[in-house]
C-alpha atoms as an extended CHARMM CRD file, in Angstrom:
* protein
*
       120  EXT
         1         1  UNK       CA             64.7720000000       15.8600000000      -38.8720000000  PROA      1               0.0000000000
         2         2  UNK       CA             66.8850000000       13.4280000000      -41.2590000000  PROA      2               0.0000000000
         3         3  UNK       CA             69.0410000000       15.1370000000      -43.5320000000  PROA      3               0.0000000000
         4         4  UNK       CA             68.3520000000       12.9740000000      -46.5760000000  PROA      4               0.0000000000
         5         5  UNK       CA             71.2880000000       10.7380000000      -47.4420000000  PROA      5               0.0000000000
         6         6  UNK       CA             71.5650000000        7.9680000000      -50.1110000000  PROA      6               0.0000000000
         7         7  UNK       CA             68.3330000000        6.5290000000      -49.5400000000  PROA      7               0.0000000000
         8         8  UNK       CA             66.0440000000        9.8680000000      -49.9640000000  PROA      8               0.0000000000
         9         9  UNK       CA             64.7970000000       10.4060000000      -53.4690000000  PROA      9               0.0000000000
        10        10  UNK       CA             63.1980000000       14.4160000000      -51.8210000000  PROA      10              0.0000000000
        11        11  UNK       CA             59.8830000000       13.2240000000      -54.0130000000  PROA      11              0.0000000000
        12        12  UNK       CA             57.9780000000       12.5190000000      -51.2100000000  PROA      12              0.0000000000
        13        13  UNK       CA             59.3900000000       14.4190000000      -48.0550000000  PROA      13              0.0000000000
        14        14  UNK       CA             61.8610000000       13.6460000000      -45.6600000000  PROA      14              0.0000000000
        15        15  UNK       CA             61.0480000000        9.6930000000      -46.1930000000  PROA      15              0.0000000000
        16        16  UNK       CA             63.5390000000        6.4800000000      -47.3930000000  PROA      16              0.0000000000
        17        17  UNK       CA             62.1880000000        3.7540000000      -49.5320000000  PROA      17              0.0000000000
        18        18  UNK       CA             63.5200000000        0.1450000000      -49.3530000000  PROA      18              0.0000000000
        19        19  UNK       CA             64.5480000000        0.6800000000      -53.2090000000  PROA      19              0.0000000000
        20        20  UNK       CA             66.0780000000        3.9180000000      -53.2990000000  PROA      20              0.0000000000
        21        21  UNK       CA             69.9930000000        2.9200000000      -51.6530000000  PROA      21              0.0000000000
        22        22  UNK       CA             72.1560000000        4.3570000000      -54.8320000000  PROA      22              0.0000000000
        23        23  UNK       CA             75.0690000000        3.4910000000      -53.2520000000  PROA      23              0.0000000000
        24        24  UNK       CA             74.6040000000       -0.0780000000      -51.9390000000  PROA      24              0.0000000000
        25        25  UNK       CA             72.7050000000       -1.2940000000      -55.0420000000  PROA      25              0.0000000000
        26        26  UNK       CA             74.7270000000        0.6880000000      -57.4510000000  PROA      26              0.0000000000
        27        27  UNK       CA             71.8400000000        1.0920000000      -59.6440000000  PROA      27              0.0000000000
        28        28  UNK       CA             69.3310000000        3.8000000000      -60.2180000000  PROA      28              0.0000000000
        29        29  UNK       CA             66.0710000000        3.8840000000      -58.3020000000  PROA      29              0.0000000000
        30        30  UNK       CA             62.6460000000        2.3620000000      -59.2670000000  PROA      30              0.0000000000
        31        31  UNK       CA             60.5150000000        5.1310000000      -59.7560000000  PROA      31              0.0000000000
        32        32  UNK       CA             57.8610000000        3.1930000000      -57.3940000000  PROA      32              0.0000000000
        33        33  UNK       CA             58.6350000000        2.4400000000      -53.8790000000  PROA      33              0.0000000000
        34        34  UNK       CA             59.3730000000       -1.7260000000      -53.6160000000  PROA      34              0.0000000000
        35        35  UNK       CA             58.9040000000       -2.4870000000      -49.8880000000  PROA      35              0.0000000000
        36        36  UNK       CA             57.7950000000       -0.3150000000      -46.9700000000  PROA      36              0.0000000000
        37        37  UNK       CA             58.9370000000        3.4710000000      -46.5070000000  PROA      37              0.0000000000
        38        38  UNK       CA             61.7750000000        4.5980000000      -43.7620000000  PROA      38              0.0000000000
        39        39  UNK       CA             61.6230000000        7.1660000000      -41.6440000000  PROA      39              0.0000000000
        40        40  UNK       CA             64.3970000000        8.2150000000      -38.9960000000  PROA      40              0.0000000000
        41        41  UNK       CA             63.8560000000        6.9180000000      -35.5660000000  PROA      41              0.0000000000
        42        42  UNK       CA             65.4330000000        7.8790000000      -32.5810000000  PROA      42              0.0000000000
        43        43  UNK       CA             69.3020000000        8.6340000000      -32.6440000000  PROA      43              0.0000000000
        44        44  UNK       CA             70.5040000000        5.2330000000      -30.6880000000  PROA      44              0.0000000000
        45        45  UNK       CA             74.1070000000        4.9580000000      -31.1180000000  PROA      45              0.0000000000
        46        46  UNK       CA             73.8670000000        6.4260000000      -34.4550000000  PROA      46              0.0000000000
        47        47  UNK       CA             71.0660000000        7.3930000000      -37.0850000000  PROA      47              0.0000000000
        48        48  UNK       CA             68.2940000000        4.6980000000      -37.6710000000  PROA      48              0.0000000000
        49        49  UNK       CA             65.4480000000        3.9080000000      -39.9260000000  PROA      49              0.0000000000
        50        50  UNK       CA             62.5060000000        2.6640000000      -38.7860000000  PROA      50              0.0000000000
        51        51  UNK       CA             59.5060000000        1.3060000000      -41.0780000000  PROA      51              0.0000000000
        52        52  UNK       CA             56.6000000000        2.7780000000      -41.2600000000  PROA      52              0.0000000000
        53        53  UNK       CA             52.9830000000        0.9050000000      -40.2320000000  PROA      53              0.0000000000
        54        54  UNK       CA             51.7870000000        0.4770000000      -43.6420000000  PROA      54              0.0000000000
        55        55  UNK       CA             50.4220000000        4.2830000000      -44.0080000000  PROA      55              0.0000000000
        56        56  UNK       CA             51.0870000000        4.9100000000      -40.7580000000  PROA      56              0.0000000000
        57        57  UNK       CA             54.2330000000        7.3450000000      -40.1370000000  PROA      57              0.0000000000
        58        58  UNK       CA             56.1360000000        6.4020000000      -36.4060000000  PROA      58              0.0000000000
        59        59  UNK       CA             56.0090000000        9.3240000000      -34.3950000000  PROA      59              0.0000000000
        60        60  UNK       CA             59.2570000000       10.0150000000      -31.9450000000  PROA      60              0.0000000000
        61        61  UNK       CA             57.9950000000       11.0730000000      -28.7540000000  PROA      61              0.0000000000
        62        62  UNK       CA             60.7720000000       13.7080000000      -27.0640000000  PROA      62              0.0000000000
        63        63  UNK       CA             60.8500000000       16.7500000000      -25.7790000000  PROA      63              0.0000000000
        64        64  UNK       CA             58.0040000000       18.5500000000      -25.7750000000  PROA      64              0.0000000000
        65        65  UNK       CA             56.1300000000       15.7590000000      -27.2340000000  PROA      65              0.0000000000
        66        66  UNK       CA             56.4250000000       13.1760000000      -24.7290000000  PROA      66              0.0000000000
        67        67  UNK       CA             54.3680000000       10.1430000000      -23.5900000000  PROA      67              0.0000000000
        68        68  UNK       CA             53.5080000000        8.5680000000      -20.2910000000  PROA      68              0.0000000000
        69        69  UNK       CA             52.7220000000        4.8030000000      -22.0280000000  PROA      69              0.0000000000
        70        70  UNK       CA             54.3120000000        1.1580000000      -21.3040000000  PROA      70              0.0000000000
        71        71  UNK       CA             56.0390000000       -0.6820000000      -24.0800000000  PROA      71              0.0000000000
        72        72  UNK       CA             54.0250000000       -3.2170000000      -25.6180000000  PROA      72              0.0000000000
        73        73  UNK       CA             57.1030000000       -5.6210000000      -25.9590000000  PROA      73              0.0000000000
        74        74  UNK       CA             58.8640000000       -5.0260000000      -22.8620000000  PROA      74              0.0000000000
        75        75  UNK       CA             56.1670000000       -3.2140000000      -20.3910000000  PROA      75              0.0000000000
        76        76  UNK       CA             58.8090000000       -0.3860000000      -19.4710000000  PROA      76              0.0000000000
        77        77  UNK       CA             57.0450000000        2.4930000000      -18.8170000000  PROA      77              0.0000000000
        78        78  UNK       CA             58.4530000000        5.1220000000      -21.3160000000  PROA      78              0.0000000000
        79        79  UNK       CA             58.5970000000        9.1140000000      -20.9750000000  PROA      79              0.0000000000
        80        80  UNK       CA             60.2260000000        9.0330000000      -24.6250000000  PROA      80              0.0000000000
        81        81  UNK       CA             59.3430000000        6.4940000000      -27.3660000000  PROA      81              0.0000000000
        82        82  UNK       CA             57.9150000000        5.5310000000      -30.5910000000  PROA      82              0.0000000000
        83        83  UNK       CA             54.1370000000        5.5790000000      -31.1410000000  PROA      83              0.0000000000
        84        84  UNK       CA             52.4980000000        4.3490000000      -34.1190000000  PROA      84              0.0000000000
        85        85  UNK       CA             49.0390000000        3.7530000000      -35.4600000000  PROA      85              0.0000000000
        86        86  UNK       CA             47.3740000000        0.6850000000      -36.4760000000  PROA      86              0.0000000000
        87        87  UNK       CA             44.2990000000       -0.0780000000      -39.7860000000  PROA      87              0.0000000000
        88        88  UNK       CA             42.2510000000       -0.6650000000      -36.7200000000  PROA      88              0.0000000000
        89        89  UNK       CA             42.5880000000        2.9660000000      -35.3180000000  PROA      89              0.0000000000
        90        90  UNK       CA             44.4640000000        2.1540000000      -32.0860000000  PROA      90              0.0000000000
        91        91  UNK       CA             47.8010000000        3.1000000000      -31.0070000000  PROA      91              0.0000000000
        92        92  UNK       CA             50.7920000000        0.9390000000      -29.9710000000  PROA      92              0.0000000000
        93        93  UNK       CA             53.8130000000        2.9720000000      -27.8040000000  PROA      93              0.0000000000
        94        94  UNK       CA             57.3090000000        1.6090000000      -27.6930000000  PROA      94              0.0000000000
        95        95  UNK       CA             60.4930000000        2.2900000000      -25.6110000000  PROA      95              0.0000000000
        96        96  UNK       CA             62.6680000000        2.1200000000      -28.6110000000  PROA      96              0.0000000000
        97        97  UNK       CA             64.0050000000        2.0270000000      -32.2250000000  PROA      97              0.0000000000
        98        98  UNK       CA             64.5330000000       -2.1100000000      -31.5780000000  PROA      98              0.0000000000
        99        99  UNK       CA             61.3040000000       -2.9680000000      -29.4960000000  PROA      99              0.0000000000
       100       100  UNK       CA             59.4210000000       -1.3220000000      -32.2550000000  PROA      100             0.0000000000
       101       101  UNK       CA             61.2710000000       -2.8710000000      -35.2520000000  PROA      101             0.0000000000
       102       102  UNK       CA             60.4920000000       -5.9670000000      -33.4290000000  PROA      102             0.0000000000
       103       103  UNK       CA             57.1060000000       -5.5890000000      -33.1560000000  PROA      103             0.0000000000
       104       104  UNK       CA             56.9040000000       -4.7610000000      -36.7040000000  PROA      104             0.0000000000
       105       105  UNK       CA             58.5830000000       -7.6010000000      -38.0090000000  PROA      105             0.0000000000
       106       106  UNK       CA             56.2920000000      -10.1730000000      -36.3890000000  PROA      106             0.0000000000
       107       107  UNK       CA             53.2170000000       -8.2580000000      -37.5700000000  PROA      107             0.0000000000
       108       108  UNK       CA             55.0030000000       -8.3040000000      -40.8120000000  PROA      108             0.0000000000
       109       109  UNK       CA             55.8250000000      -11.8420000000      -41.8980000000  PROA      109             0.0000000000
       110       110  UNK       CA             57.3450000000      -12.0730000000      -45.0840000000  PROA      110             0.0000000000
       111       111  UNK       CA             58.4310000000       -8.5300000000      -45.3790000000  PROA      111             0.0000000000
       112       112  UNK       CA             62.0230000000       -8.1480000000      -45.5020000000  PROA      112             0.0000000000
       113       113  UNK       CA             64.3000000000       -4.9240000000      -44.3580000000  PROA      113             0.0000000000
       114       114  UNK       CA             66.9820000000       -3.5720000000      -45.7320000000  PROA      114             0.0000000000
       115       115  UNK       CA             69.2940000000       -4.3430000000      -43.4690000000  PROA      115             0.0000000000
       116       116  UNK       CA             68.1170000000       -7.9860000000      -43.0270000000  PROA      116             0.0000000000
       117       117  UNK       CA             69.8020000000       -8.3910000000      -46.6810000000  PROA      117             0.0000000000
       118       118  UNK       CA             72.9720000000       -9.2370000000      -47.3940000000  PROA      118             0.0000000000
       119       119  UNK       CA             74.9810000000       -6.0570000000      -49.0680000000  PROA      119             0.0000000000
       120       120  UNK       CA             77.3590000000       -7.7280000000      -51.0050000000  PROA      120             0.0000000000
């Protein structure tokens, strides 16, 4: 469970929006969210956020909740993963924080991620 940070305004759970980063805009927050909604992924050399589908929240699979799928950009097979859903009610399983950012920025054009910006 993320343990808020910067980039969590607590108004909508444990959730980051694209425009709430107080410290690297140096500004206050929009009250509405501008660009999709974070949520942690899996701990890969350090805490990451991954976007969510549109509304649909990435599940981490470990532990207790894990999966027996194939990445859809690689084809591992994957015991511990990312799944998400999709508007058309399916499921897509990935091996990874990267494979599924990946996957979400080509279903994604024109959307832009935080860290794709420059912080100067």
């Amino acid at each position: 469970m993320p343990n808020g940070g910067s980039d969590c305004c607590y108004q909508c759970g444990e959730t980051f929006c694209l425009n709430y980063h107080r410290y690297w805009a140096r500004e206050a927050a929009n009250e509405v969210s501008d660009g999709p909604i974070f949520a942690s992924g899996h701990y890969e050399r350090g805490y990451s956020r991954i976007p969510w589908n549109g509304s649909h929240e990435p599940q981490l699979q470990d532990g207790e909740n894990t999966i027996q799928e194939w990445c859809v950009v690689c084809g591992q097979r994957l015991w511990r993963g990312i799944r998400v859903g999709t508007d058309d009610g399916e499921s897509k399983d990935f091996c990874g924080n990267v494979h599924y950012v990946q996957w979400w920025k080509e279903t994604h054009p024109g959307q832009i991620l935080v860290w794709d910006e420059s912080r100067d």
